[in-house]
N, C-alpha and C positions, 0 to 999 in steps of 0.2 A: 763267623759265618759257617753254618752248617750244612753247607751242598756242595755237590760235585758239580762239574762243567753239563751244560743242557742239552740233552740229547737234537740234532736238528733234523725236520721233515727235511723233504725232499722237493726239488725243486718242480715250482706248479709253473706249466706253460700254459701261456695265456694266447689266443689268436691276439694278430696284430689291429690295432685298434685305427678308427676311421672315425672320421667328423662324425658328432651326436646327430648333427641335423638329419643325416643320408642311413641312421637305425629307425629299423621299427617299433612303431611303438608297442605292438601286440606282446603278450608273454609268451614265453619259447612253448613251443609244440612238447608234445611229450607221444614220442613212439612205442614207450612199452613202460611198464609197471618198474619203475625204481628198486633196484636192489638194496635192502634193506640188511642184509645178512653180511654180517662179517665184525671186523676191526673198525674202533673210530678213534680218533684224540682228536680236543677241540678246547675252547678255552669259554669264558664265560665273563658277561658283566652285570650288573644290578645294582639293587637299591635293598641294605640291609639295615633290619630297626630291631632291636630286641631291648629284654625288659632284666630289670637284675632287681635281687632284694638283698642286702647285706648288713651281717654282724658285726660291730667288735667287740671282741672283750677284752679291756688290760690292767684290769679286773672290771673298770667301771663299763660301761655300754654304750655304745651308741649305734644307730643304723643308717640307712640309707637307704633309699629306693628311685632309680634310676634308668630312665630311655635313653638308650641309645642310636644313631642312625647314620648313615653315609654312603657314600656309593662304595661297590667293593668291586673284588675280581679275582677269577683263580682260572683251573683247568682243568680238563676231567677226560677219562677214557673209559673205553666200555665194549663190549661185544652184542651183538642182535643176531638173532633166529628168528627168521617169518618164515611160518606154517603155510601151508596150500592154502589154510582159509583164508587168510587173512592178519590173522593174530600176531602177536611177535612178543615173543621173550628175551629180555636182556638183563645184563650184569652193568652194573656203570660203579666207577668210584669218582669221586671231586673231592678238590680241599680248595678252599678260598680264604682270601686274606682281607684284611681291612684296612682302607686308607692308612697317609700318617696325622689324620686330625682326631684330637682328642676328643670328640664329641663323635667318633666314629669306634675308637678301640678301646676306649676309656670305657669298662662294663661298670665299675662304681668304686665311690671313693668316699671312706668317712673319717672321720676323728674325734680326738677326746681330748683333752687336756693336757692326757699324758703323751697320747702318741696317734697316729694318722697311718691307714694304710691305703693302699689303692689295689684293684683289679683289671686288667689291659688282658684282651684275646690277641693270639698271633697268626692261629690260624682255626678255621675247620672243616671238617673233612666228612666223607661218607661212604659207605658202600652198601650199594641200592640193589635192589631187583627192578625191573621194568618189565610191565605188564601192558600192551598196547595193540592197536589196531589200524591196519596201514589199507590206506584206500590210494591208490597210484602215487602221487609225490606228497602226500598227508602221512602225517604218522599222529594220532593221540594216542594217549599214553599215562599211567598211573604212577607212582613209584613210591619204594618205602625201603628201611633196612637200619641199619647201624650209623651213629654218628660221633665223634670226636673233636671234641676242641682241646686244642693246648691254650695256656694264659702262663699270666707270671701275675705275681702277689707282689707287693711291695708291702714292705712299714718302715718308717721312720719314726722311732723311738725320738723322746727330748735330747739323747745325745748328739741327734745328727746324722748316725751311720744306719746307713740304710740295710735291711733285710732283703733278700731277693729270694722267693720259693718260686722253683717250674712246677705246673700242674699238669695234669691231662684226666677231663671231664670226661665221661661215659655216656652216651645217651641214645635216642634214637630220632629219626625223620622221614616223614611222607610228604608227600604232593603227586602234583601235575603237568603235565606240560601237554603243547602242540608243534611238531615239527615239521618242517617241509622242506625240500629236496630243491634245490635250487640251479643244480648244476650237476654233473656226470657223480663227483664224488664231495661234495659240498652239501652240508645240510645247513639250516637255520633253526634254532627253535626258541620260546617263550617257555616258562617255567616258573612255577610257585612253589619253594620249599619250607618245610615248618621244621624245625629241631627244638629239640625239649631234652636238657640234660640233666643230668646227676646233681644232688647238690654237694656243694664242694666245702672241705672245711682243712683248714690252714693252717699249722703252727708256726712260730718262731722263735727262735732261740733268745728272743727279747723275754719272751712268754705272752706274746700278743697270739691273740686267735681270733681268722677270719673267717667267717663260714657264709655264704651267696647260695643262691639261686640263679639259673637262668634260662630265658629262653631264646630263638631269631624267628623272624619272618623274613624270608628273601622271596623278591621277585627278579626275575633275572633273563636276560636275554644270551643263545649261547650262540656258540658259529662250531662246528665238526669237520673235517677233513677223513674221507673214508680209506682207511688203507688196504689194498689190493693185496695182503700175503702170497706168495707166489706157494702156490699146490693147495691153499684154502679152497674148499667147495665154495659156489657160489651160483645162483640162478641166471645172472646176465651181468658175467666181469666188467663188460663193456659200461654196463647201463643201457639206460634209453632215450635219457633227457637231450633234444638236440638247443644247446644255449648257443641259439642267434645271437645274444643281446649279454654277452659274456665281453664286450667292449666297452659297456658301459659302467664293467667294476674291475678293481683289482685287488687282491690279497696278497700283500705282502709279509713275512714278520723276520727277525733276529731273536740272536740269543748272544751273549757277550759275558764271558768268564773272564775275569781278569784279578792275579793276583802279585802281590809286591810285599816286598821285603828288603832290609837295610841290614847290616851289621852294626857294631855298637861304632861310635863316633865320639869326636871329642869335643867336650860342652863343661865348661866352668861353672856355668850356671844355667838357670833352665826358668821359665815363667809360665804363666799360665796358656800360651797358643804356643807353646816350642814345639817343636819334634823330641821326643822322650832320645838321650841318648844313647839307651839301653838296644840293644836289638828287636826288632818290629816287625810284624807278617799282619799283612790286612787283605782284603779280598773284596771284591765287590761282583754283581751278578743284577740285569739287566736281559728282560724278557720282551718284548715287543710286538706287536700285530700292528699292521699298517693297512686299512680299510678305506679304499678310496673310489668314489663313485659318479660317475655323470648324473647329472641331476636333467639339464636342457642344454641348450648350444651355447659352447665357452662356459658353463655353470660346474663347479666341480665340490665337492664335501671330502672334507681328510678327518680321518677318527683315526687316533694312535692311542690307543692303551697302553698299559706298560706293570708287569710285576720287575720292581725293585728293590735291591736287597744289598746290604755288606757296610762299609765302615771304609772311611781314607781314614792315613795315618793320624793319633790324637785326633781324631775326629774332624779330621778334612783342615788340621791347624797347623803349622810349623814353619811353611813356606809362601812365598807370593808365587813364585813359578810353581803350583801346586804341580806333582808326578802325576797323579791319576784324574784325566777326563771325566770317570764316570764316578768318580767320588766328590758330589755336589756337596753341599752343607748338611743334611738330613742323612741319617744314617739309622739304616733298619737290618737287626738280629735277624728278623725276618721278614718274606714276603711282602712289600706293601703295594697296592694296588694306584696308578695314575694316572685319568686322563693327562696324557702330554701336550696332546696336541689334537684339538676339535675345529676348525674353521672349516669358511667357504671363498673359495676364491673363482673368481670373473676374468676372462680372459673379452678386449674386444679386438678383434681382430680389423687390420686397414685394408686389408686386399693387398695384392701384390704376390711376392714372391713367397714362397713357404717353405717351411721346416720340418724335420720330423722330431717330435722328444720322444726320447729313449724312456722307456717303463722303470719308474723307479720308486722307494719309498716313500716320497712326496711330491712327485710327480706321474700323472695316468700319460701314460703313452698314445702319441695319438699325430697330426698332420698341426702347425699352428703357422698362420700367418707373420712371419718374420717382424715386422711391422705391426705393431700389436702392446696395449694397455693389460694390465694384469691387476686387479685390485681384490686384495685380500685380508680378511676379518675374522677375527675368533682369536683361538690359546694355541699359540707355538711358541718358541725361543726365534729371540731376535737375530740369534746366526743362521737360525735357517736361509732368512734372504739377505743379509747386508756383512760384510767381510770374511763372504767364500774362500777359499783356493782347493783347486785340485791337488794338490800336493800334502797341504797340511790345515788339516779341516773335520775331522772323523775322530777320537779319541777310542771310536770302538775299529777303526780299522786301519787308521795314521800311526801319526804323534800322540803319545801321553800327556806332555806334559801343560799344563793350562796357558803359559806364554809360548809355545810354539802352534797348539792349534786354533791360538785366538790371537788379536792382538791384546795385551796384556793394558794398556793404560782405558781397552775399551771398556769402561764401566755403564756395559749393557743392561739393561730392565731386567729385572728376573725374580722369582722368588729363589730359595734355597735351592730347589732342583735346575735350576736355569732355565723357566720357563715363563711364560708371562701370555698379557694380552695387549692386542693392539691392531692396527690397520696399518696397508702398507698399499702402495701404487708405484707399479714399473711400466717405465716407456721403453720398449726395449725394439731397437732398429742394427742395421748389420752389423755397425763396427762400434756400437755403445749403449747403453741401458743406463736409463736414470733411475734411482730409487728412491723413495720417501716414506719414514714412518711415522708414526706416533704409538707410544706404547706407554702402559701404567707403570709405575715406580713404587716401590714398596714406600710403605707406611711411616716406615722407621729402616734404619740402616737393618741389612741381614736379615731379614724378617719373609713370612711367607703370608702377610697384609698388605693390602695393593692402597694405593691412597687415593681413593675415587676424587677427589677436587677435580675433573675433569671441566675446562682443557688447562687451567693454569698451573697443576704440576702434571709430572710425564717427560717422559723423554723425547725429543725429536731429534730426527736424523735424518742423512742424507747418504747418496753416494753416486759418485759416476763410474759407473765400468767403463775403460773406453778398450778396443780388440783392436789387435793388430800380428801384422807377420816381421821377425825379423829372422832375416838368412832360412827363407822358407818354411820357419815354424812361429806357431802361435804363440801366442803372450797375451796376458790382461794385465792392466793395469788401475786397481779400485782405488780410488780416494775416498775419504767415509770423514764428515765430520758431525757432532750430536752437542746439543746443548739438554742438562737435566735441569729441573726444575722440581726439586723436592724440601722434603722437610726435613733438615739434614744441621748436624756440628760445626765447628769451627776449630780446626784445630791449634788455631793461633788464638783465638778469644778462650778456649780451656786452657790453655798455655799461661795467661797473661791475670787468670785468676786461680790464683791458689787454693780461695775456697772453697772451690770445686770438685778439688779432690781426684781432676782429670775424668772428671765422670763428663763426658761430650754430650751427652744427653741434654744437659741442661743448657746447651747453647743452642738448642737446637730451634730451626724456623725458619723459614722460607729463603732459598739459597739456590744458585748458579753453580751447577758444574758446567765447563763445556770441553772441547779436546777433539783431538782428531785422529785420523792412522791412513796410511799409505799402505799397499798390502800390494805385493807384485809376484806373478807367475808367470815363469818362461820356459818353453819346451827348448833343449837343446837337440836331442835327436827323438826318437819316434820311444825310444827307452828310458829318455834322463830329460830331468825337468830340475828347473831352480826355483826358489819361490823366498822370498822377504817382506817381512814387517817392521814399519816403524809406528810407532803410537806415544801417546803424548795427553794427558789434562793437564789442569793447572793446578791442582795438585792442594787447596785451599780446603778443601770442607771433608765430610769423610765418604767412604769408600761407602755405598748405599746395596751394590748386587754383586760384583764380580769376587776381584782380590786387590790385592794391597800393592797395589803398580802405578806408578804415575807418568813414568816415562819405559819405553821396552824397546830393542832393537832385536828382531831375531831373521835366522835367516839358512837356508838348507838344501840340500838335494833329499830327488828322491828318483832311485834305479832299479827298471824291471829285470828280470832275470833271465832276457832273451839270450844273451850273450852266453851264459852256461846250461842252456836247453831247460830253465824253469823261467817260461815266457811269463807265467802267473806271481809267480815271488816277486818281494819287494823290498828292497834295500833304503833305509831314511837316515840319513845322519845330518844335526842339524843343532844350533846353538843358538842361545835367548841369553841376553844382557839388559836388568830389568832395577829402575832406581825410584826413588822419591823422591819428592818436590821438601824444600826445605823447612814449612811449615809439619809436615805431615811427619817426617826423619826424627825433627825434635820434640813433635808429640811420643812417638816409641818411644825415642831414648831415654825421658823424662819416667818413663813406665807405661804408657797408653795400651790399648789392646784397640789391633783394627781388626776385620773381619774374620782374618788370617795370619795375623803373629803380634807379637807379643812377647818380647823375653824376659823386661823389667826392665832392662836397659839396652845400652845398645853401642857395639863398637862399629858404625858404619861405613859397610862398601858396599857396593854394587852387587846384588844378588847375581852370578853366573850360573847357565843350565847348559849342559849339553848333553844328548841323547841319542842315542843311533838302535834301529832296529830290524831285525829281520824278517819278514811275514812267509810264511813258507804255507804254501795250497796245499791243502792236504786232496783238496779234490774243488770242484767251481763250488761248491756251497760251504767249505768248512777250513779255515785259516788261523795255524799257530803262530803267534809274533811270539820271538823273543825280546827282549827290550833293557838297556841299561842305560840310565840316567846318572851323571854325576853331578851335584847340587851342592857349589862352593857358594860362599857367605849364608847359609840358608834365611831368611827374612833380614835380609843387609848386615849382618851381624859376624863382622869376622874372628869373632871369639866361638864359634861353636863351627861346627864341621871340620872337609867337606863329608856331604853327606852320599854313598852310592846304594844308587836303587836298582834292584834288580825284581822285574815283572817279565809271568807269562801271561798270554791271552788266547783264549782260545774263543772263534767266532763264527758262526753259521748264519747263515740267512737265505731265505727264498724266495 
């Protein structure tokens, strides 16, 4: 990974937000002409499609010619000057990135006989002039200037061993846009941009030569945050826009650095999912916008984008208690752009007695009847609603490690980034909340294909939170059990055929996971809190989304820092004991590979984790965790380790 930690805005206050029904509906008033003039950073999404023409030669020829399209996302900053007339001149630069589907960064790919290369963009970028004209909170607008893209080339010659050249295209781009002023320092805009670059031409050391063309067309929608430089001239610092109806959105976003590293460890042997015994440094990096909006009464829209970026260890392989939260299965050099999370959810409210919610990343702050239905539909992760805890739940601000901020035998819906789709409804009354989902299951085990059979496979679950006080402090207590219904192995029928070759694949067809987990949080004083999981499948077919856990006990504190005058610091130490079911154990041993280990064999015990860390506030919007994890038998194998990880993270959000 090639970045440093993300620089973070500053924290946006939001007026306190009140029942949709009791807003107006009218648009906010506007008392004076929008100051257009100054600083902006803001971030951007769309729909990008370009066109490629490519050569090979190795000596013989062959070509290609190639659409490409996908949704993409980047960010951009920039400066404005509006004139007395009207007019406005600006400077802007953006770079965008492109999805991880290969119909989206794949620019073109050919072969010959002898050999095959391919073309992948990572990222591009621009730096505009803006030419435009602002009528009170309108701004249209012109723009053109320089453009760049970097890629990478690939060939694989017949030998196998692949080439890797970095490029960077020269070129330039124009377009359009319209922007409007939404808020005091919040803009909105639409935008059409063309780039047209260089063409490119590629050696390598095989003596293969690739030489392309290319062009994009993006349309794109952006969002800006105006920044107020303190001693910046400016016509009206204040603004003029009065936003009445600033209850009915909120903008949230993060930003999450986090990096890890091991020293060399002891390992006899090693297979294809091990942790390499060599010494290791991986990094991962997570940018975020949380967009969320009243729509009517109890009606709500959550938009979470996300640029993702960095590598877990061996490529997120080695362990079942994987170290790093935010290193899913999919691993990007660079920037890759995600809708995470799009739905809508429905709140109906019973009458009675009422609550306030606190303003948060996936929840709008607002008044809700206690007593109250919650139904909700579209693309989140299944831990957003079903086995919470306050204590250990966050990987970008807890626990790292995957069995302490989940329960570990939970083999939840997900693709590769732990996301998915599905519907979920909560009855939630004072002292318990019922929850139920339904969510899509991938295709195939570890895959990022959803298996639409809808409803006969998918995952269903349940859970009951029930609340309660003991010795004057709260506690919850979640019970969660899920039966999956997928297209899945057997790893006692790969077992029992030799011919197979262990390949689980071919056992594959219609098949029951089911299993359960107990999950408890208890405050002891107003500073220190205790919290435990136990989790459990039966441990029969193979691992389809999470990791390679069939049974997990883990369990921990966590301690604010009131006691040494850092009320914001936070203290976690906390320990996971995580095993397999015994069809699953003698698949490994025999050599199998599950989602997440794999040594070739296996000398089995019980994978142990423990982890303790520090989070120290650097201020209310930016927090350094130190973090050390020690990882004895790593994927049940007590022939290799133990293994110690030592991560920093550094984390902002607003």
């Amino acid at each position: 990974m090639q970045t440093a930690a993300a620089i973070t805005c500053g924290m946006l206050a939001l007026p306190a937000a009140s029942r949709a029904a009791d807003l107006p509906l009218k648009a906010p008033a506007l008392q004076a002409v929008y100051d257009w003039t100054g600083l902006y950073i803001g971030a951007h999404v769309g729909f990008t499609r370009g066109t490629s023409s490519a050569t090979l030669t190795d000596p013989t020829i062959a070509t290609d010619n190639n659409v490409f399209d996908g949704m993409t996302g980047g960010v951009q900053a920039g400066y404005n000057y509006r004139l007395n007339s009207g007019l406005l001149l600006g400077v802007e630069g953006d770079i965008s990135f492109p999805n991880y589907l290969p119909s989206n960064h794949v620019v073109s790919a050919t072969a010959t006989a002898l050999s095959s290369a391919e073309e992948r963009w990572d990222y591009v970028a621009s730096l505009r002039a803006r030419l435009g004209y602002t009528t009170g909170a309108w701004l249209f607008y012109a723009t053109g200037g320089l453009a760049f893209a970097g890629e990478r080339f690939l060939s694989t010659p017949t030998n196998d061993v692949e080439d890797r050249r970095l490029h960077t295209r020269l070129g330039w781009a124009a377009g359009a846009g319209v922007e409007y002023a939404f808020a005091p320092h919040w803009t909105a805009r639409l935008e059409y941009l063309y780039r047209k670059f260089d063409d490119a031409n590629v050696s390598f050391p095989s003596g293969v030569n690739y030489a392309s063309a290319m062009d994009l067309h993006t349309i794109r929608i952006g969002l800006n945050r105006k920044i107020d430089w303190p001693g910046m001239p400016s016509y009206n610092p204040k603004s003029g826009i009065t936003d009445t109806e600033s209850d009915r959105w909120e903008i949230h976003g993060q930003s999450t650095f986090l990096a890890q590293g091991y020293p060399a460890f002891h390992a006899p042997y090693s297979g294809p999912n091990s942790l390499t015994p060599a010494p290791q440094y991986q990094e991962t990096w997570s940018n975020s916008l949380y967009l969320n909006a009243r729509l009517w009464d109890g009606g709500e829209v959550y938009y979470n984008p996300e640029l993702l970026q960095g590598f877990g260890f061996n490529n997120t392989t080695g362990a079942a208690g994987f170290p790093n939260g935010e290193a899913q299965k999919s691993g990007f050099p660079y920037p890759h752009y995600n809708t995470s999370r799009l739905f809508l959810r429905q709140t109906f409210g019973f009458g009675g007695e009422q609550e306030e919610l606190s303003s948060g990343q996936l929840q709008l702050a607002g008044k809700a009847d206690v007593s109250r239905l919650t139904v909700q539909v579209g693309k989140f992760s299944v831990v957003d609603v079903f086995d919470g805890n306050s204590y250990a739940h966050d990987p970008r601000k807890d626990f790292m490690n995957w069995s302490i901020w989940a329960s570990g035998a939970f083999d939840y819906a997900a693709d590769k980034l732990g996301l998915g789709y599905g519907a979920t409804a909560e009855l939630n009354q004072k002292q318990w909340a019922l929850r139920g989902g339904y969510f899509l299951m991938d295709a195939e085990s570890n895959s990022n294909n959803f298996d639409m059979n809808i409803p006969r496979r998918g995952e269903y679950v349940v859970e009951l939170e029930t609340r309660y006080s003991l010795f004057g402090q709260p506690g919850k207590l979640r019970t969660l059990g899920f039966v999956n219904s997928t297209f899945s192995g057997s790893y006692r029928e790969t077992l029992d055929d030799p011919a197979l070759n262990l390949d689980i694949a071919q056992t594959r067809r219609g098949r029951i996971k089911y299993g359960y987990a107990l999950n408890l949080e208890q405050a002891i004083t107003d500073d220190i809190g205790l919290f435990g999981r136990w989790s459990w499948n039966d441990g029969h077919n193979e691992i389809m989304a999470f990791t390679d856990i069939d049974r997990s006990l883990s369990f921990g504190t966590s301690i604010k820092g009131t006691k040494w005058g850092r009320a914001d610091d936070v203290v976690g130490i906390a320990g996971a004991i995580n095993g397999l079911s015994q069809d699953h154990r003698d698949f490994i041993a025999a050599g199998g590979l599950g989602p997440l280990i794999g040594d070739g064999q296996l000398n089995y015990r019980k994978e142990r984790v423990l982890e303790t860390y520090y989070a120290l506030a650097l201020n209310k919007a930016l927090t350094f965790t130190a973090d050390y994890q020690l990882i004895v038998n790593p994927a049940y194998n007590a022939d290799r380790g133990p293994v110690s990880v030592f991560s920093g993270r550094l984390h902002g959000e607003f």
